[in-house]
Phi, psi and omega in degrees: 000115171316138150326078201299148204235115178319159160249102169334313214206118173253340179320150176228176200294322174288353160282327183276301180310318187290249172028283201290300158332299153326320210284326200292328195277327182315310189256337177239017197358326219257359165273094139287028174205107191272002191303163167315337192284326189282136158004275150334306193272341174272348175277316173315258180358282189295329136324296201295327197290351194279342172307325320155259172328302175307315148330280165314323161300312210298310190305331240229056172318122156283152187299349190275330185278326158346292194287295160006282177319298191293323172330308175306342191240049175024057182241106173246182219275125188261149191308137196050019164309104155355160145257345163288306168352265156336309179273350172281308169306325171295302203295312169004278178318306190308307192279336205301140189255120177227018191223118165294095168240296209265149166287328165309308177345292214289292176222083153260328193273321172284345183291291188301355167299303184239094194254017165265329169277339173259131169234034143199167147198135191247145175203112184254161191223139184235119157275146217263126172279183198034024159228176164263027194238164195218166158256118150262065174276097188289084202266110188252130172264097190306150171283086183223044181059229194254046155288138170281001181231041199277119159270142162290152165286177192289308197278052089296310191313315165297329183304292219304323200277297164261004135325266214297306170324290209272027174244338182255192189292160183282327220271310282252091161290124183252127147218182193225132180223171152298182183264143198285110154257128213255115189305170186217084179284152167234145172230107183216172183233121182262138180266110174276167177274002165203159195272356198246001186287150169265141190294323209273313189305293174336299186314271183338310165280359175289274205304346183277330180277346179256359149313320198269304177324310134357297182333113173291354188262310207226004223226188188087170174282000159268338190067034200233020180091162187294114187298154188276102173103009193267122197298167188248097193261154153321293177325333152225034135286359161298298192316309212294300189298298214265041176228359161279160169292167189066347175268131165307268209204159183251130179294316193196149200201075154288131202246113158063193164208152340292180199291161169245184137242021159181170192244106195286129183247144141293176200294329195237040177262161186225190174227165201227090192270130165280285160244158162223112177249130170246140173235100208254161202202124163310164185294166151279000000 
């Protein structure tokens, strides 16, 4: 798909003369006479048409000034190389981010260090008081299928950090670490909606949905991993249980000990189950 290319000036001669006609009772009162015959007017006409002309160049970049313009974004033009190419690989460049400033910068940038190995990243920025210099601390979450803990390796961590080093401001402290995970014990009594459900199968898809829900990776209410700080509630490990097939209702549900009603993260913390014990019960 070709580059759409501006229309500078769309005016055409018969807009420019209507135009130029308006302007005479304003600027000139004592020209009253506007006929073909007149003077005046044929010199307005032979304006308008060099106007006209003048137009039509504005529109019409030669390609050699083209190839320039990419010259400047170090693209240069290869032989019998379209020149809309050539200029879509210049804007590319043009837009492509090769600088860590901003936190979206940092990560998008650490995603591209590894982009088969990172699958999530948080990033906060703290200014140093009394400098000019700032902190950056980059929390990347390995690409590690349905672990429910994936740590990053040290040789991820060293990649990323120096990609990102040598991409941010000299004043910049970087550093990239793993995610802070806060464990999660669960205790609960599930009710089935029938006596004849097998109890140990219930169990089991009980600890898978809230595995899955959980998940720093597959898990959260987007299904894009457990968002970073995001507090943990009873209420809707209520929904996330009492939406398997086979479940009633949930009788009783303790979060850690002692129990809360919720589990508080810090900004760059995720959560983690350590256990799930189901105690599954026939109906009444």
């Amino acid at each position: 798909m070709p580059l759409p290319v501006p229309n500078l000036d769309d005016r055409q001669f018969d807009q420019l003369v209507t135009e130029a006609r308006a302007l005479i009772p304003r600027n000139l009162p004592a020209w009253t006479d506007f006929n073909n015959s007149d003077p005046g007017i044929t010199l307005l006409e032979v304006f308008a048409f060099l106007t006209e002309a003048a137009i039509y160049q504005i529109n019409r970049v030669p390609e050699r000034t083209l190839e320039r313009f990419a010259k400047l974004v170090n693209v240069e033009r290869a032989s019998d190389e379209p020149i809309e190419r050539t200029m879509r690989r210049a804007i590319e460049g043009l837009s492509a981010k090769s600088r860590a400033i901003t936190r979206e910068e940092f990560e998008m940038l650490a995603r591209q260090a590894a982009p088969n190995d990172v699958a999530r990243v948080k990033t906060i920025t703290e200014l140093v008081p009394n400098t000019n210099s700032q902190t950056v601390k980059v929390v990347i979450v390995p690409n590690q299928g349905n672990e429910p803990k994936p740590i990053p390796t040290p040789e991820l961590r060293q990649t990323v950090f120096k990609f990102l080093r040598d991409r941010s401001l000299i004043t910049t402290r970087l550093k990239v670490v793993a995610p802070d995970y806060i464990p999660l014990r669960i205790d609960m009594v599930v009710i089935a909606s029938s006596s004849s459900i097998d109890k140990n199968a219930l169990s089991l898809k009980v600890k898978t949905a809230l595995g899955w829900f959980l998940n720093p990776l597959t898990g959260g209410t987007d299904g894009k991993g457990w968002e970073f700080g995001r507090a943990v509630f009873r209420s809707e490990l209520f929904a996330v249980i009492e939406g398997v097939a086979g479940v009633d209702h949930v009788g009783q549900l303790r979060m850690n000990e002692p129990a809360v009603d919720k589990i508080p993260l810090g900004p760059l913390s995720l959560v983690t189950l350590t256990e799930v014990n189901v105690t599954v019960r026939d109906p009444e």
